[in-house]
PLY file of the C-alpha trace (Angstrom):
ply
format ascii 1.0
element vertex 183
property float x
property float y
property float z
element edge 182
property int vertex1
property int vertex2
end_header
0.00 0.00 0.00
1.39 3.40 -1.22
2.04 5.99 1.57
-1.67 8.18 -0.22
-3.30 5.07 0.13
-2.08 5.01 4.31
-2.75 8.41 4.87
-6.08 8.20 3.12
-7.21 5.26 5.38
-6.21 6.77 8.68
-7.92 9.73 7.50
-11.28 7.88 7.23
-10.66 6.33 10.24
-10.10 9.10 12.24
-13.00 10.82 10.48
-15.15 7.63 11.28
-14.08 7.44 15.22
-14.68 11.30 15.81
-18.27 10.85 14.22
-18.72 7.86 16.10
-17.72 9.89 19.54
-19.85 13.14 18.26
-22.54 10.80 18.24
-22.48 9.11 21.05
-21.37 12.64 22.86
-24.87 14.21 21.40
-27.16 11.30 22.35
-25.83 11.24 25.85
-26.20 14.85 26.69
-30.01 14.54 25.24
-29.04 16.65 21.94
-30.48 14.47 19.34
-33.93 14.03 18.79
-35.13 10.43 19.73
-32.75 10.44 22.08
-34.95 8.78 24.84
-34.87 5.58 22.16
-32.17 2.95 23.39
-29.13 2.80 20.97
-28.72 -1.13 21.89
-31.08 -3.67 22.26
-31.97 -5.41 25.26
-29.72 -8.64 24.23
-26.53 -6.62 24.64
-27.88 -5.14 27.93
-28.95 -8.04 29.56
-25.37 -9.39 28.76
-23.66 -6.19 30.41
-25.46 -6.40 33.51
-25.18 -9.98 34.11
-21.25 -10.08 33.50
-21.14 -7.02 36.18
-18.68 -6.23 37.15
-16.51 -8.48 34.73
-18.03 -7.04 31.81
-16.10 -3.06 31.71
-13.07 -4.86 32.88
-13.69 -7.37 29.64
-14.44 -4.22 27.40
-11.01 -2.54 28.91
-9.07 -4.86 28.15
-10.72 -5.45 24.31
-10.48 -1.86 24.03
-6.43 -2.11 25.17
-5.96 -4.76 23.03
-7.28 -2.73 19.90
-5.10 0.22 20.66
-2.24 -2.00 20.88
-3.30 -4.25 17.66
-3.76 -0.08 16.27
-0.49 0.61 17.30
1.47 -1.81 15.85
-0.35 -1.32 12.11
0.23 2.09 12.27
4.29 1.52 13.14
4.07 -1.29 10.29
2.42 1.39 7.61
4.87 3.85 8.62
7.86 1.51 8.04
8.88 1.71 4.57
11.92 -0.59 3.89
14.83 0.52 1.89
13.87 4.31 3.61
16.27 6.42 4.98
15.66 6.40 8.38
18.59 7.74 9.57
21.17 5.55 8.12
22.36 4.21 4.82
22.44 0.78 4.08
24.23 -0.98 0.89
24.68 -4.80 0.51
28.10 -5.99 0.51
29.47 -7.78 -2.26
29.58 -10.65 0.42
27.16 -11.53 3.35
27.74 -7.71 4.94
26.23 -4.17 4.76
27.41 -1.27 5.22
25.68 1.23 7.00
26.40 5.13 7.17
24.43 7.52 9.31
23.13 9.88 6.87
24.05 13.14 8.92
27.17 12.59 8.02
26.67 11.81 4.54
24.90 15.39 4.41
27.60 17.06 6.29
30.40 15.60 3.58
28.13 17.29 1.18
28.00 20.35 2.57
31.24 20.71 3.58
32.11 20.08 0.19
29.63 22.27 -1.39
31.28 24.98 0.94
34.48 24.99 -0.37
33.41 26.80 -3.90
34.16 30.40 -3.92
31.76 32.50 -3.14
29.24 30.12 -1.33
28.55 31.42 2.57
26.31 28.16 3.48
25.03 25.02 2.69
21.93 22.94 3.85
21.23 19.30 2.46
18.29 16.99 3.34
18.12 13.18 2.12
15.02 11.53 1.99
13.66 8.63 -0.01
14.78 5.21 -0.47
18.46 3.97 -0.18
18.37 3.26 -4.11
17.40 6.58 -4.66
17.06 9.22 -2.51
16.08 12.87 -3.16
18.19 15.61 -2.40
17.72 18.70 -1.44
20.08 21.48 -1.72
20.15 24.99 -0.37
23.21 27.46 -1.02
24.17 30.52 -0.10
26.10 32.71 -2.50
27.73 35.78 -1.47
26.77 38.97 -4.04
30.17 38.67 -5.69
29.97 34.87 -6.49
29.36 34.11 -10.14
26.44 31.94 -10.10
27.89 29.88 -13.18
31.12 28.95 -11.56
28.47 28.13 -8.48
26.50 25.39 -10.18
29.63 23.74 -11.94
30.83 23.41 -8.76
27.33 21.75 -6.97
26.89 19.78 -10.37
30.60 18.21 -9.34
29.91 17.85 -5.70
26.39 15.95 -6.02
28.13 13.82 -8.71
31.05 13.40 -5.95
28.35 12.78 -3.47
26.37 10.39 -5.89
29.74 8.05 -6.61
30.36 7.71 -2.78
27.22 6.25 -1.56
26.85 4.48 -5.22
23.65 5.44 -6.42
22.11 8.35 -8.21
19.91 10.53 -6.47
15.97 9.87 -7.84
15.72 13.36 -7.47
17.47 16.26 -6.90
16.28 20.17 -6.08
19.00 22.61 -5.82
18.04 25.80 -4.35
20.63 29.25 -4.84
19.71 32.16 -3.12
22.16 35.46 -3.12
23.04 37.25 -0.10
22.05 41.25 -0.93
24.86 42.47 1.65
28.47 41.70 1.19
30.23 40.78 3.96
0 1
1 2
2 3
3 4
4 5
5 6
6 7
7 8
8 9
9 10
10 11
11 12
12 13
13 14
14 15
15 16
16 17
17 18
18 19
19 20
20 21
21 22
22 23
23 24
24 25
25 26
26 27
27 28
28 29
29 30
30 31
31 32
32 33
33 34
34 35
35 36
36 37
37 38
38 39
39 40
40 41
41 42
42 43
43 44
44 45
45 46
46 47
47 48
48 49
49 50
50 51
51 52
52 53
53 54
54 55
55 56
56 57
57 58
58 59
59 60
60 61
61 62
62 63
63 64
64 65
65 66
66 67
67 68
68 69
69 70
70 71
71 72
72 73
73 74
74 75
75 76
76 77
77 78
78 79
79 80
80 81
81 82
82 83
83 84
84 85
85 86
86 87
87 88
88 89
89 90
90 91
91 92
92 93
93 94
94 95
95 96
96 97
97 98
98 99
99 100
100 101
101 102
102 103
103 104
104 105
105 106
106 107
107 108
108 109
109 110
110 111
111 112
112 113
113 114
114 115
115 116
116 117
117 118
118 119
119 120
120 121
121 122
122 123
123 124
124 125
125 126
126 127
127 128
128 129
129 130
130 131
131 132
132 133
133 134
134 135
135 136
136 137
137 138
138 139
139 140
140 141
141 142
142 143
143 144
144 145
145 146
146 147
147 148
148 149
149 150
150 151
151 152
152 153
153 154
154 155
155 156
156 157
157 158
158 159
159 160
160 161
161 162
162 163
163 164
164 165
165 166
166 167
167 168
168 169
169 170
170 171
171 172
172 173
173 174
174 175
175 176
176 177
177 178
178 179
179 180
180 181
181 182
């Protein structure tokens, strides 16, 4: 299931559970009309009262059991494999990975990206899969840097960057903004 498709079922969900709550808020504060009409039948009710006082300790722990069952498919939906999470993985060429934390993947970048003339700062993100990950790229050029001699030199560092962790990046968004005041 795509990450749309997860987002668009917990958004139902939710919607579902806060009408359900509205609902039941509105009928027990006498808000909706009929609201002297039972909302269960007398089967369910006979069934509460003769489990009492078993029965809200049986419904407490259903109810914990649900939020934990909840819990653990929301963790699973938000677990994407082959995500950066925080480190890069690559297979071996034997039975090994390697892994990398990918701060310092970004900082490598950066300080590389720092080292043209004329550039003040640098700011990378990496997000996406290990195969591919996007990356985003802010710079800041002093007034005096030539903004040609600029992008040579981030087209050489993300192809530096791209050879090190040996992949390409799926995408890549390169943001140059001047500085108005030298200094």
């Amino acid at each position: 299931m795509s990450n749309a498709a997860h987002r668009l079922l917990w958004t139902v969900l939710a919607l579902l559970l806060v009408a359900a709550g509205g609902t039941a808020s509105a009928v027990g504060a006498g808000r909706l009309p009929g609201g002297d009409v039972p909302l269960v039948g007398a089967g369910p009710v006979t069934w509460w009262r003769a489990g009492a006082p078993w029965s809200a300790l049986a419904v407490a722990v259903g109810g914990l059991l649900l939020a934990l069952l909840g819990q653990r498919l929301l963790g699973a939906g938000l677990r994407v494999p082959d995500r950066l999470g925080g480190t890069l993985s690559h297979p071996g060429d034997g039975a090994g990975r390697t892994r990398v934390a990918t701060g310092v993947l970004t900082d490598a970048l950066e300080r590389d990206l720092l080292r043209a003339p004329g550039v003040r700062r640098a700011r990378v993100v990496l997000t996406g899969p290990v195969t591919g990950p996007d990356v985003w790229v802010e710079v800041r050029l002093a007034p005096s840097a030539g903004v040609g001699a600029a992008r040579a030199h981030v087209d050489a560092a993300v192809r530096r960057f791209a050879d090190t962790i040996g992949c390409r990046p799926a995408h890549l968004d390169v943001t140059a903004l001047v500085d108005e005041v030298a200094g």
